[in-house]
C-alpha positions in Angstrom: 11.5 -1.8 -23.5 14.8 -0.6 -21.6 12.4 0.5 -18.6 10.4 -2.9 -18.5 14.1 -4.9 -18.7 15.2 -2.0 -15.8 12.1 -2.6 -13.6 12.5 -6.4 -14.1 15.7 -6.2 -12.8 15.4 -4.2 -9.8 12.5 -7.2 -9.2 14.8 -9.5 -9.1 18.0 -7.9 -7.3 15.7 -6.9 -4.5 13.5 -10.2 -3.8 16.7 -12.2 -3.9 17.8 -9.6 -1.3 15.2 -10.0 0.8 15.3 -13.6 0.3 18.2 -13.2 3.0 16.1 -11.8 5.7 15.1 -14.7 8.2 12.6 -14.2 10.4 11.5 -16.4 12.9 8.8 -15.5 15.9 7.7 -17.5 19.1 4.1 -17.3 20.5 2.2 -14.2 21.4 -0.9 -14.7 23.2 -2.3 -11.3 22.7 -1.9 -11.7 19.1 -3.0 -15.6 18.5 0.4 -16.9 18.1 0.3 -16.9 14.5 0.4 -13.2 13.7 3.9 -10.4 13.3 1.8 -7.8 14.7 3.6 -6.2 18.0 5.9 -9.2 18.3 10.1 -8.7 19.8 12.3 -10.0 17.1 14.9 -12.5 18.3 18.3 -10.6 18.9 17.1 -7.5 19.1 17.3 -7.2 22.3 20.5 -5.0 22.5 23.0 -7.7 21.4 24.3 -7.6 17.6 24.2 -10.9 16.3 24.9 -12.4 13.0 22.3 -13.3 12.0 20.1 -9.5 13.3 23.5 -7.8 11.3 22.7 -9.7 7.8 18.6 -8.4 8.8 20.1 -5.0 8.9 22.6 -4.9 5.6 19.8 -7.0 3.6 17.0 -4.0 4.9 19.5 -1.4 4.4 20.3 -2.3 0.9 16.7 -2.3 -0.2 15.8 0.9 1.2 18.6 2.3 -0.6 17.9 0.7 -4.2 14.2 1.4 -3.6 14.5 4.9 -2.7 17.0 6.1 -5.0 14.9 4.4 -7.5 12.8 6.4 -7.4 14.1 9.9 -5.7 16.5 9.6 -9.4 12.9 9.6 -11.2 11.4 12.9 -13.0 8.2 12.9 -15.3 7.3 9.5 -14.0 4.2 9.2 -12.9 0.5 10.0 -14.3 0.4 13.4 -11.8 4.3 13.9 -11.8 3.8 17.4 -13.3 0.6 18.3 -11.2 2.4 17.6 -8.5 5.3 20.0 -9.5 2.7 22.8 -10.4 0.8 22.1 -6.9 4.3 22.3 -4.9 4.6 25.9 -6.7 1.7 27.1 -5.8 2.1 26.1 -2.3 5.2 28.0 -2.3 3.8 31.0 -4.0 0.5 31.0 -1.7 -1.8 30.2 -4.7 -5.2 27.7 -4.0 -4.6 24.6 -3.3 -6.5 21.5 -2.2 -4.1 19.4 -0.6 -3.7 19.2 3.0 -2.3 21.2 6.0 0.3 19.0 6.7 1.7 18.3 3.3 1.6 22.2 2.0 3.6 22.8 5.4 6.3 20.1 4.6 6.4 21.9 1.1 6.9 25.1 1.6 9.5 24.1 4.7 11.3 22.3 2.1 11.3 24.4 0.0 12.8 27.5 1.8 15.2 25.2 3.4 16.6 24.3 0.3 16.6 28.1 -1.1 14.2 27.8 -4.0 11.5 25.6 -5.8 13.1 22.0 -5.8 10.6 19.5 -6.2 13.0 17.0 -6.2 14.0 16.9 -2.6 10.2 16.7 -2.0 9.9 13.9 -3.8 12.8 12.0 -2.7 12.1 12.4 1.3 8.3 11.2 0.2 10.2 8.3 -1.5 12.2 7.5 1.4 9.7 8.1 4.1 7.2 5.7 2.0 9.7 3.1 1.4 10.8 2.9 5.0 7.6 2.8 6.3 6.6 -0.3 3.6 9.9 -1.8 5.0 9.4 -1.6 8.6 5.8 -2.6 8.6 6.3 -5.7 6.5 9.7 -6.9 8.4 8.3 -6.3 11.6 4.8 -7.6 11.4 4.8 -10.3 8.7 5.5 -13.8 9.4 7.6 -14.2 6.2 9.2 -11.5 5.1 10.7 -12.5 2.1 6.9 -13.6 0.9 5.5 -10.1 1.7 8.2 -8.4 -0.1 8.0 -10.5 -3.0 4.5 -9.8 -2.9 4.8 -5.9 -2.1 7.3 -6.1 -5.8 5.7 -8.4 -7.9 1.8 -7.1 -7.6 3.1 -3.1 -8.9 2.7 -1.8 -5.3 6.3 -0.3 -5.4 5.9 0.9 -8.3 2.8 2.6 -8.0 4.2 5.3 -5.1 6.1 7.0 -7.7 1.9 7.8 -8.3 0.0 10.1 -5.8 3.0 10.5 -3.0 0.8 11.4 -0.4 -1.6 9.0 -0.7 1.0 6.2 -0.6 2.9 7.6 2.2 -0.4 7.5 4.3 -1.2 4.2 3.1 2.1 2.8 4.2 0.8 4.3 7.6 -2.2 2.6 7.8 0.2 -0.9 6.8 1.8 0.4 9.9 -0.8 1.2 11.7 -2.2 -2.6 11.7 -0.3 -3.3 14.6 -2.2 -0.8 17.1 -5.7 -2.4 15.8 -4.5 -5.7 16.0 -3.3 -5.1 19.8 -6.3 -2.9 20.9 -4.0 0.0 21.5 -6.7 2.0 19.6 -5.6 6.1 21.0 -1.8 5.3 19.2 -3.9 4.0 16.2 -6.3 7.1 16.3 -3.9 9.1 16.3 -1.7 8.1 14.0 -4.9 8.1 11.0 -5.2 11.9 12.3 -1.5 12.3 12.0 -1.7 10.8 8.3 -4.6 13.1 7.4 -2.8 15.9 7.4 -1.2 14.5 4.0 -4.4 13.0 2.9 -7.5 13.0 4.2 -9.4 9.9 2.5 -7.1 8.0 5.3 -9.8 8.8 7.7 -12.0 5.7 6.2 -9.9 3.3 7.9 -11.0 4.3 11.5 -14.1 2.7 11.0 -13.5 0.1 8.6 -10.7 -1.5 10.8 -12.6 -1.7 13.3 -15.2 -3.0 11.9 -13.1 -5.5 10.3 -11.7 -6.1 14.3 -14.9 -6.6 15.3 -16.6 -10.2 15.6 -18.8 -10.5 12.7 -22.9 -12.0 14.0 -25.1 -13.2 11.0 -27.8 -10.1 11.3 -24.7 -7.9 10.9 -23.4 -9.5 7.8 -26.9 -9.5 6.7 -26.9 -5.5 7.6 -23.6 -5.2 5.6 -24.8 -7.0 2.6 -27.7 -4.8 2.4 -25.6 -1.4 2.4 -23.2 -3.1 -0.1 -26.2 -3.3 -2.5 -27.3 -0.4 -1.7 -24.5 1.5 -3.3 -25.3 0.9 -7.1 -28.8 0.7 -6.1 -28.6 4.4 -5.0 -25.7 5.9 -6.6 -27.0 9.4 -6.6 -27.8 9.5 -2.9 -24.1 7.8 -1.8 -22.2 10.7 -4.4 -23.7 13.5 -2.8 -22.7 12.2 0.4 -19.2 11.2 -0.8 -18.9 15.1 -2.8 -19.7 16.4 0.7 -16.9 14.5 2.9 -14.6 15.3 -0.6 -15.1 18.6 -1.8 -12.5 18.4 -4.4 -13.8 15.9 -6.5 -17.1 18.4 -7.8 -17.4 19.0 -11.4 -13.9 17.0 -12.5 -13.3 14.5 -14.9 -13.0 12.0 -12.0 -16.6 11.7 -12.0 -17.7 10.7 -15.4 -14.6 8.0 -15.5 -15.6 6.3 -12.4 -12.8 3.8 -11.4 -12.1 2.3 -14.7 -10.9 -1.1 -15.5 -7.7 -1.1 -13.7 -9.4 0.3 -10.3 -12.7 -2.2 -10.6 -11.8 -5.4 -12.5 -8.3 -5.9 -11.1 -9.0 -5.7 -7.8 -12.5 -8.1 -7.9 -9.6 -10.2 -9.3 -7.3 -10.0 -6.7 -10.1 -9.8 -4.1 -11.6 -13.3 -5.3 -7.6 -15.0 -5.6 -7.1 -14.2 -2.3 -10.6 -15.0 -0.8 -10.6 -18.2 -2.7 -7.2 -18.5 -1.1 -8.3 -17.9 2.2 -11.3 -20.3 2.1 -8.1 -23.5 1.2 -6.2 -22.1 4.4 -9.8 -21.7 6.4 -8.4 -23.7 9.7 -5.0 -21.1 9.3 -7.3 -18.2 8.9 -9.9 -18.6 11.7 -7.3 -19.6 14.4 -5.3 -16.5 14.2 -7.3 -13.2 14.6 -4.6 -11.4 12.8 -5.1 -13.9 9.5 -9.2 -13.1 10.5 -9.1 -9.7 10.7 -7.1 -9.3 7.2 -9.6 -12.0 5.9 -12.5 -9.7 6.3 -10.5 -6.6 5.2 -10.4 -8.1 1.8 -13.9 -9.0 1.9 -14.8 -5.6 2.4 -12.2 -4.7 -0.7 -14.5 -7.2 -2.4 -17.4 -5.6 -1.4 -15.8 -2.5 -2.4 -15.2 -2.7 -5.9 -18.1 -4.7 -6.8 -20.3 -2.5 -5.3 -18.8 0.9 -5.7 -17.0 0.6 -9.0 -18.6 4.5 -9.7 -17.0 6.3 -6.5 -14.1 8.4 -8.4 -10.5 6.6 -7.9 -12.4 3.6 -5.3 -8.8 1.9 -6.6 -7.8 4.8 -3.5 -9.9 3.5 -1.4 -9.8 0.0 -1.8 -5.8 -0.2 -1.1 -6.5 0.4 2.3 -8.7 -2.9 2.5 -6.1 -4.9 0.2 -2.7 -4.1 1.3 -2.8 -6.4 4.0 -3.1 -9.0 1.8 0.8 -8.3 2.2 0.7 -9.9 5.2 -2.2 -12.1 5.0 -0.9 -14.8 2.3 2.2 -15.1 4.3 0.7 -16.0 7.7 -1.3 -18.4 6.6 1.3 -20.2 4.6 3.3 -20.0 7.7 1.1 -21.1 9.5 0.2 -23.9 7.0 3.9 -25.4 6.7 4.4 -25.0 10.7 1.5 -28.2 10.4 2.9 -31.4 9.4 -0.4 -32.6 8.3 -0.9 -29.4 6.3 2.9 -28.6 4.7 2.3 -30.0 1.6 -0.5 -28.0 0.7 1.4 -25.3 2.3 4.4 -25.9 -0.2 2.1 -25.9 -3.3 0.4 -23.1 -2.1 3.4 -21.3 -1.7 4.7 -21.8 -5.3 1.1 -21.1 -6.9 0.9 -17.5 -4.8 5.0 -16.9 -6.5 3.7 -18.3 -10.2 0.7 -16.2 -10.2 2.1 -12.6 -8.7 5.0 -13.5 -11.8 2.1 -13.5 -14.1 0.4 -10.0 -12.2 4.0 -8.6 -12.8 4.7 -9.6 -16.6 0.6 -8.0 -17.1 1.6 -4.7 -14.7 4.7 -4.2 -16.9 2.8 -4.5 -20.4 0.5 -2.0 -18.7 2.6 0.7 -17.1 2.9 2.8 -19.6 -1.0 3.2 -19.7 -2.9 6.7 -18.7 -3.4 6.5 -14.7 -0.4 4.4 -14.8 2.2 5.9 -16.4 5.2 4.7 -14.9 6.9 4.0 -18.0 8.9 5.2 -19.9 11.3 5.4 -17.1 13.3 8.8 -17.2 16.3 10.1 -14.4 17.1 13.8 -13.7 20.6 12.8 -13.5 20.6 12.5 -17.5 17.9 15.3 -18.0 17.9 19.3 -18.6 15.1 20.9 -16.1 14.0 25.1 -16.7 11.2 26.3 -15.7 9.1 28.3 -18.3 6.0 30.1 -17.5 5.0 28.1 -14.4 5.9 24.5 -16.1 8.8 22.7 -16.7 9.7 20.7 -19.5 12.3 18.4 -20.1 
């Protein structure tokens, strides 16, 4: 109980935070004038204004609550203590199947700080991930405050303190929205690569983006719908493709528990709110090709996990395709209450996408405590005895 009245709070002190953050943009041809992607924001040109400074302290403070929320965490998490006993073996040079880059930035940490502390490890990740969230949404949403109410409110926050690597490189690929979105495809090729050297499933979003980028012609919606069905159709055929790319996966429990309820159900749920969403800002959607091009990313989510609810952790796969929703809800309510014609439907919009992401919280909260959750009971080192015994810790 203490940790859901803890994480409620820290809900509220942070959106009303961000709730201070103004952000306003002019047009941007490139981008369709209704899009954050790429775009100068206004006094940042060099000159420290009031309102930039209030930006700054607003930002500042949530990066700091946010990250020392959870850098103070230990045994939070579902794979808090596989993580521990991976960092170890890293440092040891035992087998491990993480990647290059991260077992580098371990065992650099590591022998920086003198011996095995896996706190430092997970604090930069915390910060890094945090800041990257941060910077993406401020700098490329069209209402910030929305997108980090959203980011809060829907468990995405709370889920890093799950699977650090993979959401570090999926507050890349957040990032990494801009480059698609402006065509500067080598800076967003390179970045994926950069990220897959922390985890590797990152790599999807090469072609899926630009897919998603692409315009969409009837025979190749037709072409997509066929593959789509093909995956339950064929399941055998699409695992022994998917154990080849992912190795690591072969003869674990991961396969016989597919994706689960959380991983499946949820995001269908989410998928359909926002496509049904979409379809009432249509005219907001298909007149900005940033609002477009998220559009489609969550109808590939969609297709995702309806289709491929038996690919191991698709949940994994699927953020990549439903994260932008972070920035999709707010641009077309932006665009929606720039229209006079359109700003009451805007404002009732608005306050149905706040009612229903309370509701999404109050259900994530009764569930956190649940196996591939487990982000509750929330525990702090700072009040906690650590030793390491036989190659685990306990608390």
């Amino acid at each position: 109980m203490m940790g859901i009245l803890l994480y409620g709070f820290i809900g509220v002190l942070t959106i009303g935070a961000a709730w201070l953050v103004k952000t306003e943009y002019g047009s941007l041809p490139d981008s369709g004038g209704a899009s954050g992607a790429g775009r100068q924001r206004p006094g940042t040109g060099g000159r420290m204004t009031r309102r930039r400074a209030l930006n700054a302290s607003a930002l500042l403070f949530l990066f700091v609550v946010l990250t020392g929320l959870a850098s103070l965490r230990i045994d939070v998490g579902n794979d808090y203590g596989n993580y521990v006993n991976t960092f170890h073996e890293i440092f040891v040079g035992g087998y491990v199947v993480t990647e290059p880059g991260f077992n580098l930035l371990v065992r650099f940490l590591y022998t920086l700080s003198g011996g095995e502390n896996y706190l430092l490890v997970f604090g930069l990740f915390a910060a890094a991930t945090t800041f990257l969230f941060l910077k993406a949404m401020y700098e490329q949403s069209l209402d910030f405050p929305l997108s980090f109410a959203m980011f809060m409110l829907l468990g995405l926050y709370f889920r890093t303190f799950n699977t650090v690597r993979y959401y570090f490189v999926l507050a890349v690929t957040l990032y990494s929205l801009r480059y698609v979105l402006k065509r500067e495809y080598a800076k967003f090729v390179l970045l994926i690569l950069g990220a897959s050297l922390f985890h590797k499933s990152v790599l999807v979003v090469i072609p899926l983006y630009l897919i998603a980028l692409l315009p969409w012609k009837k025979w190749q919606i037709g072409l997509g719908a066929a593959l789509a069905v093909s995956l339950p159709v064929f399941q055998d055929f699409w695992m022994e493709i998917l154990l080849k790319l992912y190795p690591s996966y072969q003869n674990t429990v991961y396969l016989e528990q597919g994706t689960g309820l959380e991983g499946s159900l949820m995001g269908i749920v989410r998928c359909a709110a926002v496509l049904a969403f979409g379809m009432a800002g249509w005219k907001e959607v298909k007149e900005s090709p940033a609002n477009l091009f998220y559009f489609k990313l969550n109808l590939l989510g969609l297709a995702l996990y309806t289709c491929a609810s038996f690919i191991p952790l698709v949940s994994r796969l699927g953020y990549y395709l439903i994260t932008p929703q972070l920035l999709l809800v707010p641009g077309v309510l932006y665009a929606m209450r720039k229209d006079e014609k359109r700003a009451g439907r805007g404002r009732i919009l608005y306050e149905a996408v706040l009612v229903l992401c309370v509701l999404y919280f109050g259900a994530f909260l009764l569930t956190a405590h649940q196996v591939g959750v487990r982000v509750l009971p929330y525990h702090t080192w700072i009040f906690t005895e650590r030793e390491w015994l036989n190659g685990s810790y306990i608390f």
